[in-house]
C-alpha positions as CSV (number, residue, x, y, z in Angstrom):
1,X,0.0,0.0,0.0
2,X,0.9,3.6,-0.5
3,X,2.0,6.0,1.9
4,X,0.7,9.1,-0.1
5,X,-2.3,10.5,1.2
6,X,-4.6,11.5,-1.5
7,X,-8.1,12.3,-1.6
8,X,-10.4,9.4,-3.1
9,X,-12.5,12.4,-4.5
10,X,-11.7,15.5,-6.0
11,X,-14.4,16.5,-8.3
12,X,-17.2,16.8,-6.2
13,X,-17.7,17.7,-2.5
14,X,-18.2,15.1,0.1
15,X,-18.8,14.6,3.6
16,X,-19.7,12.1,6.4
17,X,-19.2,9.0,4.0
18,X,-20.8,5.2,5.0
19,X,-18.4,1.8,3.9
20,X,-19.5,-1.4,3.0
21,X,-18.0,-4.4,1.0
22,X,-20.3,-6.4,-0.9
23,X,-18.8,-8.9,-2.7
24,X,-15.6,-7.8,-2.3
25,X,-15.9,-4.8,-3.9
26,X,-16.0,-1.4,-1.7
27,X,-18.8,1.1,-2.1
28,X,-18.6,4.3,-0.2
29,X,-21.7,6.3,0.3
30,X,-21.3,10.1,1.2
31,X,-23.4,13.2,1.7
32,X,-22.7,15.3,-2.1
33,X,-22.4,19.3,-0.8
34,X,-23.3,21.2,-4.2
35,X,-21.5,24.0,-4.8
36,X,-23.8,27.4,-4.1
37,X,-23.4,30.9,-3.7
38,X,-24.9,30.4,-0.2
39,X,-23.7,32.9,3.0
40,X,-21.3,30.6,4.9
41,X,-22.6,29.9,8.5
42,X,-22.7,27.5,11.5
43,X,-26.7,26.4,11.4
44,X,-26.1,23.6,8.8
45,X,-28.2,25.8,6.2
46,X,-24.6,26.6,4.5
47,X,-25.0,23.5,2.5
48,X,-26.7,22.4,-0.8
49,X,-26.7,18.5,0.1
50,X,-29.7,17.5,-2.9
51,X,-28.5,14.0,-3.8
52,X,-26.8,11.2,-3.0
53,X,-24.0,9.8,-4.8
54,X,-22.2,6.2,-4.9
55,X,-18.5,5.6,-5.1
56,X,-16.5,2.3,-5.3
57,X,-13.5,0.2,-5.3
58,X,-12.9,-2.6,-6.7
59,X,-10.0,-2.4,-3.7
60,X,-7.9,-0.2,-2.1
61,X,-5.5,0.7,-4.0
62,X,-7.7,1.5,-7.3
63,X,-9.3,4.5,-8.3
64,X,-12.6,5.6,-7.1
65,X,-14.9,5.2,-9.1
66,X,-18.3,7.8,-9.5
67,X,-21.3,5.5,-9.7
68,X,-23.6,8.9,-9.8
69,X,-26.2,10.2,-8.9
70,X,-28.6,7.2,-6.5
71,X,-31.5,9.1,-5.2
72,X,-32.2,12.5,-5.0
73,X,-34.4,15.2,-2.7
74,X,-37.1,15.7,-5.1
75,X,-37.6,11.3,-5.1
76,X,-38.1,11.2,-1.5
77,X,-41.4,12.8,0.0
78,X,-40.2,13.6,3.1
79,X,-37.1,15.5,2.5
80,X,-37.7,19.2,2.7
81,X,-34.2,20.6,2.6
82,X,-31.3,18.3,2.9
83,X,-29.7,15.2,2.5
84,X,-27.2,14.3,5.1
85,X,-25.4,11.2,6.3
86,X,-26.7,8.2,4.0
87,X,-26.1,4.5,5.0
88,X,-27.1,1.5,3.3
89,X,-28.7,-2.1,4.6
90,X,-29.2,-5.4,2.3
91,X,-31.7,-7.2,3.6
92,X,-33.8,-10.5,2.2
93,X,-31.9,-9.8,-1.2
94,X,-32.8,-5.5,-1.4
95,X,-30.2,-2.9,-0.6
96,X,-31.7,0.1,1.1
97,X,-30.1,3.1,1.2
């Protein structure tokens, strides 16, 4: 393995990513913070987090891959603003994200 420390992403923001390896492949599922012209604050209202994206590896040491865009704000009824913190289960043969 390498001792450089690079970022797995670089053309897209991402925050407070979820791992899991399913079938020996890893798949990484972050927050995606859009870029806005937004005033920066502290209330959490300084981010445009519409969709969710998912990233994998087939392992560690190969690229990250962009999978795009698996759900978004406007497919989920409930959402009013933002999308933080995704996770995913598999469960009786369905992964839930």
């Amino acid at each position: 393995m390498s001792n450089q420390r690079k970022p797995l992403v670089t053309h897209i923001f991402t925050a407070d990513p979820s791992v899991h390896v399913f079938n020996g492949k890893i798949y990484i599922y972050p927050s995606h913070d859009i870029p806005h012209n937004g005033e920066d604050n502290d209330n959490g209202d300084e981010y445009l987090m519409e969709d969710y994206h998912v990233l994998s590896m087939d392992d560690i040491e190969s690229p990250c891959i962009d999978n795009g865009e698996a759900l978004h704000m406007k497919d989920v009824k409930w959402v009013s603003k933002q999308m933080w913190a995704p996770d995913l289960a598999y469960s009786n043969g369905r992964y839930c994200l």
